[in-house]
C-alpha positions, 0 to 999 in steps of 0.5 A: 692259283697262278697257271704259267707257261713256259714256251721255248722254241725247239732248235731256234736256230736251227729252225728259223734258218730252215723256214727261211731257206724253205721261203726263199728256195736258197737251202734244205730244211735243216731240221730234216738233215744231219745239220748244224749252225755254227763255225765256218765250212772252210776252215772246220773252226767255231762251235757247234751252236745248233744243231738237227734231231739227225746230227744228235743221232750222230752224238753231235751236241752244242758247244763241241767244236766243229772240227770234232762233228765232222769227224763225228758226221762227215756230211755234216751240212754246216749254215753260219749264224744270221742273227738279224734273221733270229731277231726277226722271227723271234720278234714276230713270235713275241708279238703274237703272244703280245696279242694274247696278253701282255703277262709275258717275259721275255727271257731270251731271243728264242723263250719266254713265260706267260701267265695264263691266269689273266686269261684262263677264263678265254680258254677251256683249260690250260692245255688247250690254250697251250696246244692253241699257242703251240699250233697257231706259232707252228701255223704262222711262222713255220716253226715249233715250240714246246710249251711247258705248263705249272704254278711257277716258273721254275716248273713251267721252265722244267716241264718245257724241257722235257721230249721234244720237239713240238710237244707240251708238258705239264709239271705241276706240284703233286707231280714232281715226285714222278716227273722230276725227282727220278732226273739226274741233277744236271736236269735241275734248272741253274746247276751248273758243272761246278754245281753237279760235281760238288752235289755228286761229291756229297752223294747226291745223284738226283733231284730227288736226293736234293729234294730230300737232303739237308738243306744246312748242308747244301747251304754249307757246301755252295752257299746260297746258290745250293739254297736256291738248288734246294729249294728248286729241287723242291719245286719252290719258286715264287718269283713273278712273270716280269711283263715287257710291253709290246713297245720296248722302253729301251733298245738293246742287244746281246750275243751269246759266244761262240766260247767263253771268254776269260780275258778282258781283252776279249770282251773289248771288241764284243763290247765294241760290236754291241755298242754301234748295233745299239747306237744305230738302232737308237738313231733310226729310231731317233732317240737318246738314252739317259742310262746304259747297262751291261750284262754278263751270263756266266758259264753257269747260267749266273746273270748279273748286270750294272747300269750308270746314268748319263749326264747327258742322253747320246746315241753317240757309238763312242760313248756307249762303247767306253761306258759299256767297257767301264761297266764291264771292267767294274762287274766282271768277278774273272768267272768265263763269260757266256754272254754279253749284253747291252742295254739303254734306257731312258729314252728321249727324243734326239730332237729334245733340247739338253744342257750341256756342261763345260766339258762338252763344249768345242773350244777348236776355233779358240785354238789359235789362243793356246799358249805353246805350254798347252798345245799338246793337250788333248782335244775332246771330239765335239759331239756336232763332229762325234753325230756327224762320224756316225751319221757318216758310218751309218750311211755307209753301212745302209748301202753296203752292209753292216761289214763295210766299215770295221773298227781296226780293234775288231780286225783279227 
């Protein structure tokens, strides 16, 4: 039988602000506080995106707006996002557990499973590998997990959940009755606003009351999502750990919204900022992608991505910002949007000679030749001026800070 964890850092945010500010002396420990991260001091704006065991004490919770936490908590203390420092710490974290074993998912910057089952026999059981990975983060980084332990993810996942923080918990199979079916359906993994309200209209209050309805009826009502609750509610899930080397074999990025978007035009500038955050990482580290994807998480935690082949491989800012808008345009079902994400793959070094076609060629010094009837006619930027504008940004940026330069698009 296959034993996975599932490990989730409590108040990720949060918590790395904290280690932080303990290391450098420059703020409390947030965790210690009624605090949150998000929004902006001065101008009470924004959504709460993390926020402190005190500040819940309150009735604060993530997603609300701002405004309505300090009226809740008056003395809120408020830290703005820094996710180059999250991508760092969880960095750090998943190579440690990249040095346990290599059957680890990464499933968000601040979470991940594991199959233990490789590995099991290192260990006297599942739970003193878990309280060994639990303390040796703790020990390490400063921070804590909750580590959640089963034969699948699903469980694994559910069990994490439960009292936190710095805790683990087990869900296996013949304890589900006792541990989760007596949960509100809310508390099931994927069911959504939508999801609960359709159940709560068919009389179904708990995971066990799903676990035990007719799964004909579930199916009729929402369709193979309600298939998918059911056999959650069930504790069925036999999907595999999708192991991630260590070395990634792409580079990307994402950023979950401060709220979610429902216009087009507002995913435009996000888009644009993921784009050069990847294209400068691809040219630090002196490589080209063959392919692009984008993904979109709904509102309802739904995830779903597309991906195009590039004729030719770039790490050119422009490019991968009109492909990821063109991908974007052709996924996007008009649901709210909680996440974007970019992705390349396919990499290649930026030294490695390539082919180019007719449309890639600079014909600017011809220009001379054009007849009056053609002179208004477009000209494609060449990709030596297109490397050189970015190498120019990059530049700048490295000396002062990634906001030096801003895209007139992203200016409010």
């Amino acid at each position: 039988m296959r034993t996975i964890f599932h490990i989730d850092v409590n108040s990720a945010y949060l918590s790395w602000t904290s280690v932080e500010n303990l290391k450098t002396g420059n703020g409390p420990d947030l965790r210690e506080i009624p605090a949150i991260i998000g929004g902006d001091q001065k101008t009470r704006h924004g959504v709460v995106l993390a926020k402190s065991i005190p500040a819940k004490k309150f009735g604060i919770h993530t997603g609300e707006p701002v405004v309505n936490a300090l009226k809740k908590c008056p003395n809120l203390v408020m830290a703005p996002p820094n996710h180059d420092l999250y991508h760092a710490y969880s960095c750090r974290m998943m190579d440690f557990l990249h040095s346990l074993t290599p059957d680890i998912e990464q499933v968000s910057i601040d979470e991940c499973f594991l199959d233990f089952t490789g590995i099991s026999h290192r260990y006297p059981s599942p739970y003193a590998a878990a309280r060994y990975i639990k303390d040796e983060i703790h020990g390490r980084f400063g921070f804590t997990v909750n580590v959640g332990i089963s034969s699948n993810k699903l469980l694994a996942k559910m069990a994490s959940d439960f009292e936190k923080p710095d805790k683990i918990h087990t869900l296996f199979p013949d304890e589900i009755p006792q541990k989760m079916w007596p949960l509100p359906i809310g508390e099931l993994f994927m069911a959504g606003k939508s999801s609960v309200k359709a159940l709560n209209n068919l009389g179904i209050r708990t995971i066990g009351e799903l676990a035990a309805s007719d799964p004909k009826l579930i199916t009729l009502n929402l369709k193979s999502h309600g298939t998918m609750l059911w056999n959650y509610a069930n504790g069925i899930d036999n999907s595999p750990v999708c192991s991630t080397p260590a070395e990634a074999k792409g580079i990307g990025n994402s950023t979950t919204l401060s709220c979610d978007l429902t216009k087009e035009c507002e995913a435009v500038p996000i888009l644009h900022s993921l784009a050069e955050s990847v294209a400068s990482r691809l040219r630090k580290a002196h490589k080209k992608a063959g392919s692009i994807c984008v993904e979109i998480k709904y509102y309802d935690f739904q995830s779903v991505s597309r991906q195009t082949q590039i004729d030719i491989p770039t790490n050119s800012t422009d490019l991968i910002t009109q492909t990821s808008k063109r991908l974007f345009h052709e996924l996007w079902n008009q649901q709210p949007v909680r996440l974007l994400g970019i992705r390349t793959t396919k990499l290649v070094d930026e030294n490695e000679p390539v082919q180019l076609s007719l449309f890639d060629l600079d014909f600017s010094d011809i220009s001379a030749n054009k007849t009056n009837a053609n002179a208004d006619f477009p000209k494609k930027p060449s990709p030596e001026k297109q490397k050189k504008l970015d190498a120019a940004l990059d530049s700048i940026r490295k000396k002062y800070g990634k906001k030096a330069v801003t895209r007139a698009s992203e200016m409010e």
